[in-house]
C-alpha positions in Angstrom: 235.8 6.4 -107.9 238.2 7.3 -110.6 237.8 8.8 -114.2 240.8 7.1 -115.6 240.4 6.6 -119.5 239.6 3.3 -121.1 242.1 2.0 -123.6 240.5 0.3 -126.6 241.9 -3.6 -125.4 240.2 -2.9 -122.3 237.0 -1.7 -124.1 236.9 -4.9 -126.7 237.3 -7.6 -123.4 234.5 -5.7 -122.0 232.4 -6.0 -125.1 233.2 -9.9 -126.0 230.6 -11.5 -123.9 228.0 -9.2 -125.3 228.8 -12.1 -128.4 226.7 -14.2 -126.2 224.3 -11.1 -125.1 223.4 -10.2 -128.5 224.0 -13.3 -130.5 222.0 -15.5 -128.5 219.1 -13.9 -128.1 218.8 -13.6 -131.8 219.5 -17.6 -132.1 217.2 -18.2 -130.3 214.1 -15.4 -130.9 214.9 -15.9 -135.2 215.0 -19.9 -134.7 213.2 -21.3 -131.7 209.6 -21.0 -132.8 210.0 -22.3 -136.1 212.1 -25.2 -134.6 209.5 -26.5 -132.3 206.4 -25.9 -134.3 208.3 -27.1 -137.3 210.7 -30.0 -136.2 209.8 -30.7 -132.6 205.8 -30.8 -133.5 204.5 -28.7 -130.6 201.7 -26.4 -131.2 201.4 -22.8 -131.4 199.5 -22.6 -128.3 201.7 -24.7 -126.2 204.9 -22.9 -127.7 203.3 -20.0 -126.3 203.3 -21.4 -122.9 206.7 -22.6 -123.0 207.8 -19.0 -124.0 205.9 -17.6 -121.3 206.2 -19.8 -118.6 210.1 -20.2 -119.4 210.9 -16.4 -119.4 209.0 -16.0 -116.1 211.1 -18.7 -114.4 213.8 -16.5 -115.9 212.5 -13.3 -114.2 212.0 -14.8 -111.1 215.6 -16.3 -110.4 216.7 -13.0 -111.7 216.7 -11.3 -108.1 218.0 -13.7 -106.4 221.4 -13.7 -108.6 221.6 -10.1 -108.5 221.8 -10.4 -104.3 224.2 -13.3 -105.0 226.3 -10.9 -107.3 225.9 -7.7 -105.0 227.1 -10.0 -101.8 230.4 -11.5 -103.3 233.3 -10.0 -102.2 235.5 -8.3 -104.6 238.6 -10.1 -105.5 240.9 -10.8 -108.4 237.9 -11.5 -110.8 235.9 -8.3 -108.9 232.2 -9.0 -107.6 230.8 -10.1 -111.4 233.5 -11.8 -113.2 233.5 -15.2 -111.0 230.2 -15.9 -112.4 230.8 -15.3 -116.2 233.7 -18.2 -115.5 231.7 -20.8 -113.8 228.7 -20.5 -115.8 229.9 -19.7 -119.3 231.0 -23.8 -120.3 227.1 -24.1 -119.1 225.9 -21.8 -121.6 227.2 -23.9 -124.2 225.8 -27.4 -122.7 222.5 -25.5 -121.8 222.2 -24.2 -125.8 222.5 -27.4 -126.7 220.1 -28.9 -125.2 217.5 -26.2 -125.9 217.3 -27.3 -129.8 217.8 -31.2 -128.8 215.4 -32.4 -131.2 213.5 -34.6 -128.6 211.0 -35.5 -131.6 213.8 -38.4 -132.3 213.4 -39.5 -129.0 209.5 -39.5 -128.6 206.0 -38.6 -130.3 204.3 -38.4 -127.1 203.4 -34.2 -127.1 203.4 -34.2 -123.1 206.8 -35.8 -123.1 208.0 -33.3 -125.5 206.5 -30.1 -123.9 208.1 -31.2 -120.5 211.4 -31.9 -122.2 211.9 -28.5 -124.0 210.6 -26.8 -121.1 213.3 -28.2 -118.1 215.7 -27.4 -121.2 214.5 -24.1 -121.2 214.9 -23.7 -117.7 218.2 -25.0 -117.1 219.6 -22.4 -120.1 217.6 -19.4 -119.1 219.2 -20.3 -115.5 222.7 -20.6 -116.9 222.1 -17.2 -119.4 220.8 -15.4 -116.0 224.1 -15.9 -114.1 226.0 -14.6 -116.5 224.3 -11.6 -118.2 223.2 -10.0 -114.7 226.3 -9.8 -113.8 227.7 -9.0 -116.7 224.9 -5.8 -117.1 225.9 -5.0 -113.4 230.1 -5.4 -114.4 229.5 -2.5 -117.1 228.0 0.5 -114.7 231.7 -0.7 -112.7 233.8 0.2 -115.3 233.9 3.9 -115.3 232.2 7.0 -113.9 233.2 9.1 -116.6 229.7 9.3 -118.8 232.1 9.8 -122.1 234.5 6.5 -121.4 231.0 4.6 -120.3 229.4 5.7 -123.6 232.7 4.9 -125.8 232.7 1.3 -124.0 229.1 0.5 -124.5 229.6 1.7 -128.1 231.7 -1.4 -128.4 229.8 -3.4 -126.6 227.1 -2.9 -128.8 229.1 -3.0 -132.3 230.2 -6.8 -131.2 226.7 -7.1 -130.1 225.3 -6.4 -133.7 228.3 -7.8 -135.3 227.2 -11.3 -133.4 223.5 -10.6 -134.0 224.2 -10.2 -137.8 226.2 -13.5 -137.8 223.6 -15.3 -135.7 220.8 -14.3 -138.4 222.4 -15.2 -141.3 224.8 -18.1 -140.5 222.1 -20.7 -138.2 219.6 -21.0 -140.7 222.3 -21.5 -143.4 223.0 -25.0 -141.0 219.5 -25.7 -139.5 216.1 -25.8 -141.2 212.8 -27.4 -141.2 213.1 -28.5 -145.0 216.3 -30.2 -144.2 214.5 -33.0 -143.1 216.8 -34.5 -140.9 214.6 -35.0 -137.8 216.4 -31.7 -136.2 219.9 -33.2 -136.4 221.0 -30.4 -138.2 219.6 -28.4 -134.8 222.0 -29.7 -132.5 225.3 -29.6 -134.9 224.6 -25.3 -135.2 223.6 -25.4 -131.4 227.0 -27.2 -130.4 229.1 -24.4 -132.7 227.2 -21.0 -131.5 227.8 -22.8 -127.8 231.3 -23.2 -127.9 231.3 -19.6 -129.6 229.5 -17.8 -126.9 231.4 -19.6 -124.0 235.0 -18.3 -125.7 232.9 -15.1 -125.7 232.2 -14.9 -122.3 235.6 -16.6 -120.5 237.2 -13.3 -122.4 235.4 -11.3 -120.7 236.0 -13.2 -117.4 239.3 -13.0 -117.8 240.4 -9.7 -119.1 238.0 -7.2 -118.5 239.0 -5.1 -115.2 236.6 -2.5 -113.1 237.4 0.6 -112.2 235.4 1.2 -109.6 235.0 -1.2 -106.8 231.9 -1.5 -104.6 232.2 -3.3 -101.2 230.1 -6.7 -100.9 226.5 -5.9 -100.5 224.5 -7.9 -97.9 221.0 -8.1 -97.6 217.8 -10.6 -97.7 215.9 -11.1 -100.7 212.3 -9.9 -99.8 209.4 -8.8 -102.1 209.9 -5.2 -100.6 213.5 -5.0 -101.3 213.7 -6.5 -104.5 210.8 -3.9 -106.2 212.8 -1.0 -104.5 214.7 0.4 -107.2 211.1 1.1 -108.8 211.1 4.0 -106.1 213.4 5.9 -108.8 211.4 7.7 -111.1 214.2 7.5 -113.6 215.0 4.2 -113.1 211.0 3.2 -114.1 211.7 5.7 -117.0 214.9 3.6 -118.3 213.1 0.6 -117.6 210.0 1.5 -120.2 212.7 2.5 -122.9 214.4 -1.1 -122.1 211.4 -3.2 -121.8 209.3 -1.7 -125.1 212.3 -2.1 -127.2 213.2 -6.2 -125.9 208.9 -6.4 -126.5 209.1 -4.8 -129.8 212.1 -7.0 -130.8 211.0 -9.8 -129.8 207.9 -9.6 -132.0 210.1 -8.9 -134.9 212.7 -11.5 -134.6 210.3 -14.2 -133.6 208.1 -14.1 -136.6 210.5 -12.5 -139.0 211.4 -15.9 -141.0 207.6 -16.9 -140.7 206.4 -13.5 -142.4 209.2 -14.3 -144.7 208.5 -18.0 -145.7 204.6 -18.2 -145.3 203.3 -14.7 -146.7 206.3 -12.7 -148.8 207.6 -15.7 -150.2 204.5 -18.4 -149.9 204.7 -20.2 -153.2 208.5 -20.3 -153.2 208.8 -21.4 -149.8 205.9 -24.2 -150.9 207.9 -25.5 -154.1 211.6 -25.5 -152.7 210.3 -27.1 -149.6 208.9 -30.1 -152.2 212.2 -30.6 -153.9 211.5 -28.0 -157.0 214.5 -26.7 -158.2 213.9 -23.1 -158.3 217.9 -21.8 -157.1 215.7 -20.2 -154.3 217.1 -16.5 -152.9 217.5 -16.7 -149.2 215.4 -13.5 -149.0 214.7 -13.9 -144.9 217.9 -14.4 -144.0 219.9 -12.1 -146.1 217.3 -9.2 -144.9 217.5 -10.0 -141.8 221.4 -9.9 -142.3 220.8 -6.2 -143.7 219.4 -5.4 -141.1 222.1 -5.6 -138.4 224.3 -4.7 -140.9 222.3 -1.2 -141.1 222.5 -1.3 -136.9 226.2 -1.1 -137.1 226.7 1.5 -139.8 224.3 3.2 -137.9 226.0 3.6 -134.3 228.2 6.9 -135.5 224.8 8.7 -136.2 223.6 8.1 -133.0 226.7 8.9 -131.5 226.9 11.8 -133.3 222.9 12.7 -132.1 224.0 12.2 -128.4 226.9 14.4 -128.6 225.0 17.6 -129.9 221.0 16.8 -128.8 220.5 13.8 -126.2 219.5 10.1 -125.3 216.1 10.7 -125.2 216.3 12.2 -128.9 218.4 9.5 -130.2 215.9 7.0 -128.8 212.8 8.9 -130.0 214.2 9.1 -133.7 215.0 5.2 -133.5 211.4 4.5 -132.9 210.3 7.0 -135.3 212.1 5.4 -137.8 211.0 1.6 -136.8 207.3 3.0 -137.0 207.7 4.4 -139.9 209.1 1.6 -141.9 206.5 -1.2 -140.7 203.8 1.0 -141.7 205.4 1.0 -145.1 205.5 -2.9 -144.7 201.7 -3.6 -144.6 201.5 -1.9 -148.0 203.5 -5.0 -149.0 201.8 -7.9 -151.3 202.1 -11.3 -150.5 203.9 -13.8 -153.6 201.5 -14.8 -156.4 200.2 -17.8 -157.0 202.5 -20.4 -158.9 201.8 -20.9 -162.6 203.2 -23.1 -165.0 205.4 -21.4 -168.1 206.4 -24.4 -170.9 208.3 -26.8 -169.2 209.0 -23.9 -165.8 206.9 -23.8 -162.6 207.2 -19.8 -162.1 205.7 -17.8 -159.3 204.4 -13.9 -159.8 206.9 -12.4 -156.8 205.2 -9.9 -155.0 207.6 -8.0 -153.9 211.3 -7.8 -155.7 214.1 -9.0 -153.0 216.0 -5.6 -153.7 213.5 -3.9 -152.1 213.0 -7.0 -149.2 215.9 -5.8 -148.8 216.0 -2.5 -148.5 213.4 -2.9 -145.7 215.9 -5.0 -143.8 218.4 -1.8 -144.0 216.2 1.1 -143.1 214.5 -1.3 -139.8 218.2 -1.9 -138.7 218.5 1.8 -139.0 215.7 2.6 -136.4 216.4 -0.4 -134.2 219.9 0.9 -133.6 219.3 4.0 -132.1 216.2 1.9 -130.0 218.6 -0.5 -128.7 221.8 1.4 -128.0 220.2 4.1 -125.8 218.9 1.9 -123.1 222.2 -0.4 -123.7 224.3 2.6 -123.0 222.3 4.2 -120.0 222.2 1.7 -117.7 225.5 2.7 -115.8 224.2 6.5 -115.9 220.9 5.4 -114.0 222.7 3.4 -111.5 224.9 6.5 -110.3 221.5 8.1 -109.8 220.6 5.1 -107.9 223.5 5.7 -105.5 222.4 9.1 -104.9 219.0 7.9 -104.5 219.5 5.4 -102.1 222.9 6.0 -100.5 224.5 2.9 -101.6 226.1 1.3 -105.2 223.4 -1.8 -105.9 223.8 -2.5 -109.5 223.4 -6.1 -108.6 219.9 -5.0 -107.6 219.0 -2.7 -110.5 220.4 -5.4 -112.9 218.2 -8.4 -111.4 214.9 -6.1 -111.4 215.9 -5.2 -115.5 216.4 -8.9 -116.5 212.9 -9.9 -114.7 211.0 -7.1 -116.1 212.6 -7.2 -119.7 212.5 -11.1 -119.5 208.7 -10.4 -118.7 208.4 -8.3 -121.4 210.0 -10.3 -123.5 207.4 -12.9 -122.3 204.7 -11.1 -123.5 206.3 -10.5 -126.7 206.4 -13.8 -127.7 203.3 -15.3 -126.1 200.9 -12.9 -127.0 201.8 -13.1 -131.0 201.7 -17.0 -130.8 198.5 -17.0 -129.0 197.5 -14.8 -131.9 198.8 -16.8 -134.7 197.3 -20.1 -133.1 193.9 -18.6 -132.9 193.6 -17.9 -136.7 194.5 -21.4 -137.6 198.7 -21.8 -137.8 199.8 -25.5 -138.0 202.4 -26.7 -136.9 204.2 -30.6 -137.9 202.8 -33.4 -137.7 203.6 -36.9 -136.6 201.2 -39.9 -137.1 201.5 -43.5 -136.9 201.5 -45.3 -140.2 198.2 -46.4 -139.6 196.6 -43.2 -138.4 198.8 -41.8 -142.1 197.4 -44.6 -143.9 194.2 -44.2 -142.6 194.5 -40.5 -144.0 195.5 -41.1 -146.7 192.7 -43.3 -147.7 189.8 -41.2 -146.9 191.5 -38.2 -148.3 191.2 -36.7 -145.0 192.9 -33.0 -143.8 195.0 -31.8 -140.8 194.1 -28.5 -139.8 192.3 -27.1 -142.6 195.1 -28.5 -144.6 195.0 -31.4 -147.2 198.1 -33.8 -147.5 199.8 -32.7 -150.8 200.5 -29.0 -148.4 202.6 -30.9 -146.5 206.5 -32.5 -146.9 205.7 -36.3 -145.9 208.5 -38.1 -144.2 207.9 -41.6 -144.3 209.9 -43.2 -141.5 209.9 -46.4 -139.4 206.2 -46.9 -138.1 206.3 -43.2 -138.1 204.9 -40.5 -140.8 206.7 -36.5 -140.6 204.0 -34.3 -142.1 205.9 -30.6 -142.5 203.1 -28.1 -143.1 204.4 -26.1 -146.4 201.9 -23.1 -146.5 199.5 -22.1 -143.8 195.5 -20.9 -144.4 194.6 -17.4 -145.2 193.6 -15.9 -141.2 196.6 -17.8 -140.5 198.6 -15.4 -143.0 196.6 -12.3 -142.0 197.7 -12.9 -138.6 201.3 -13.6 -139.4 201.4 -9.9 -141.2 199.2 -8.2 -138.8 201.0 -9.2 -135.8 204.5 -8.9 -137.1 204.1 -5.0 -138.2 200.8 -3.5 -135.9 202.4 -4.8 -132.6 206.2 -3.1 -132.9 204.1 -0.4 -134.2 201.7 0.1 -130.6 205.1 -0.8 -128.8 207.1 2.3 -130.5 204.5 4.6 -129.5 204.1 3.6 -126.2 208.4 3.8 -126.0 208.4 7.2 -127.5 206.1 8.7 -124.8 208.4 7.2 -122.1 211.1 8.0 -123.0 209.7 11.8 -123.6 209.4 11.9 -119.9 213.6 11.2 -119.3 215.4 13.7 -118.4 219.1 12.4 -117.3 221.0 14.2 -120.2 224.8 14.5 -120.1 224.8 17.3 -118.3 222.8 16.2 -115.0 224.9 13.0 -114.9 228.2 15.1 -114.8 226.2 17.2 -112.1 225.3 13.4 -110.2 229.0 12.1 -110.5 230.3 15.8 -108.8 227.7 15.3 -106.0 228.6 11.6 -105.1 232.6 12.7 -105.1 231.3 14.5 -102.0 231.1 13.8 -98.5 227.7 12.3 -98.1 227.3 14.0 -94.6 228.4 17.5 -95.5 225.1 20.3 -96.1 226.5 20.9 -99.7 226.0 17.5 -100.6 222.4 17.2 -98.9 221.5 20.0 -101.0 223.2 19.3 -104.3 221.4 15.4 -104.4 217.6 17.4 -103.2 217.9 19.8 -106.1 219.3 17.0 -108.6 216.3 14.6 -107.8 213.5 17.5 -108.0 215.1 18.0 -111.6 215.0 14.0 -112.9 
């Protein structure tokens, strides 16, 4: 072990492949539903499945890398870094091919939901060998709890910083109204790829351990893998982690759908119908504001961990988040349009100024709920080796991922299950017979009639992109986009009330694992540590 100091370099090659950590996931959670309800054609209901089914394939592969990771021997490239080399060029392929826009290639909806989900599979595969090791490579960096917290500071400023880019800059490139049959998909897919694998070789390459744990062999087994759940403060660190990834999930997934088919519902209807209205980008510049408010916010709750704790940082995160959404239901939904003279106007409900402002004050809460559990995995893993007599952050790392994925799962498959209940339609491709056909018995498509939709007229085929959705469709967009984070926050905040690793017992946990593990003072030392956590 060694309590050597990090320089800054070392700290910023740690932190580059958290570009891929955080960016991705927000590529993905602020673009991927609308993409293949929107462009692909899939239903709500089956997206749901794909989500769920996708992040459970993710979960389950997840302890089977961590062994993998635990059992390499350490060499030039430590136990972690080998990974993040081989896998990151597959990253970018395996992005790629998650927004192929396979309703180019068929209309047949089986086809389709088999396609995206093997694409799924193959990236969450590719995502998994690189981020548990990565997770496990930042518990190896230092013992000291100051250094760790300094490096995971940095880790997450470059993981806002990409988050913030990643919000604002892949909707700028792809969108439903472009109505390119998703080509515009696979151009921002191929640039965020390369991006993230750049990212990652970085950290492959430059980013050195400072402590280095012997290969770890063992067989995967049920027993085994669930172990780590033996650690009351590991299932502690786990319920912060996992309600946060649940609650932000929720948010990001249906933040540009709030946006586009309840805040800004007329707006969204006339731009997407070729009205020239010089149309604000409201959901993505909020959605900028409010990573930008995550970043500005790190020094508070730096400064909150220095004089009170984790726990309290955490806690006023949530508090804040809660707070603000419950501010958000008191928020009207866009007018109806009306036409002034010669102007097609729309009565805005609520003024983008204070869109947002919302933006900056959620970012301000969801800092301190995402940098808490980002900075303490490292402290619950020395725990772990007191606990269980050996350094397993492979372990700990491929239990996190399956659980958060899991959560995650839930996240995103319960609100689309939701949404699809109360009526949400998605796009629609016809023949031209089956649009002709419509068309001349002035038929509807889910509840909707054929001047709500943008009509692409292509050959033998008919694009139908839905342009508003029904009223329960809106009431469940709203509902489930502020009441769910809202349950989640509570639920974190009692969790996390139950955490008691503070600065001071992990100093205490670092001093009893310097000594010899068969002397009486360290017997005693690791009993009265674990009756205190």
């Amino acid at each position: 072990m060694t309590t050597n100091k990090r320089s800054l370099g070392q700290n910023l090659a740690f932190a580059a492949a958290d570009v891929f950590g955080g960016g991705s996931f927000n590529v993905i959670n602020f673009l991927y539903v609308p993409f293949l309800t929107l462009v692909v054609g899939i239903p709500m209901w089956y997206v749901s499945i794909i989500l769920l089914v996708s992040k459970l394939w993710d979960g389950f592969i997840d302890p089977f890398i961590g062994k993998v990771s635990d059992g390499k021997k350490p060499g030039k490239m430590g136990k972690r870094r080998y990974f993040m080399l081989i896998f990151a060029p597959i990253v970018m392929v395996g992005l790629v091919l998650l927004f192929f826009p396979w309703n180019l290639v068929t209309n047949s909806l089986p086809l389709k939901i088999v396609f995206v989900t093997l694409m799924y599979f193959l990236y969450a595969t590719a995502q998994s060998f690189v981020l548990i090791p990565y997770y496990s490579h930042a518990s190896e960096l230092t013992d000291d709890y100051k250094e760790r917290n300094k490096a995971n500071a940095v880790r997450l400023a470059f993981s806002v910083l990409a988050s913030l880019i990643c919000v604002a800059v892949p909707g700028m490139i792809a969108s439903p109204t472009k109505n390119d049959g998703g080509v515009s998909y696979l151009v921002m897919a191929a640039i965020f790829g390369a991006i993230f694998c750049v990212a990652i070789l970085i950290t492959a390459l430059f980013s050195h351990e400072r402590v280095i744990t012997p290969a770890l062999k063992s067989k995967v087994s049920i027993k085994e893998f669930f172990a780590p759940l033996k650690l009351k403060t590991y299932r502690q660190y786990l319920g912060m982690q996992m309600t946060t990834s649940m609650g932000m999930a929720v948010m990001s997934s249906f933040f540009f759908i709030f946006c586009d088919f309840y805040l800004r519902r007329q707006t969204y209807q006339m731009v997407s119908l070729g009205q020239d209205l010089s149309r604000f980008p409201i959901a993505t510049i909020a959605a900028a504001c409010m990573f930008v408010a995550q970043i500005f916010a790190l020094p508070m709750y730096l400064g909150i961990l220095k004089k009170r704790s984790k726990r309290f940082a955490f806690t006023v995160g949530h508090l804040i988040w809660i707070g603000v959404a419950a501010l958000m239901l008191l928020l009207p939904a866009e007018g109806e349009a009306q036409v002034v003279g010669n102007s097609v106007v729309t009565k805005v409900g609520v003024p983008n100024w204070v869109v947002m402002l919302f933006g900056l004050a959620l970012g301000l809460g969801i800092g301190g709920s995402v940098y808490v559990p980002h900075s303490s995995f490292g402290d619950v893993c020395n725990v772990g080796q007191l606990y269980f007599g050996k350094r397993t952050e492979g372990a700990f790392s491929g239990l996190t991922n399956f659980l958060n994925t899991t959560a995650q799962a839930i996240g995103l498959s319960l609100p689309s299950m939701i949404i699809a209940g109360a009526g949400y339609v998605e796009t629609q491709y016809l023949t031209t017979a089956e649009y002709n056909q419509l068309v001349a018995t002035g038929g509807t498509l889910g509840g909707l009639t054929l001047d709500q939709f943008i009509v692409n007229i292509g050959q033998g085929n008919v694009q139908l992109i839905p342009v508003v959705q029904s009223a329960n469709a809106q009431l469940a967009i709203k509902l489930v986009f502020i009441l769910l984070p809202i349950a989640i926050s509570l639920l974190a905040i009692f969790i996390a009330s139950r955490y008691k690793l503070t600065q001071q017992m992990q100093q205490k946990v670092v001093q009893a694992l310097q000594l010899d593990t068969t002397s009486p003072q360290y017997q005693s030392q690791r009993d009265e540590i674990l009756s205190q956590l």
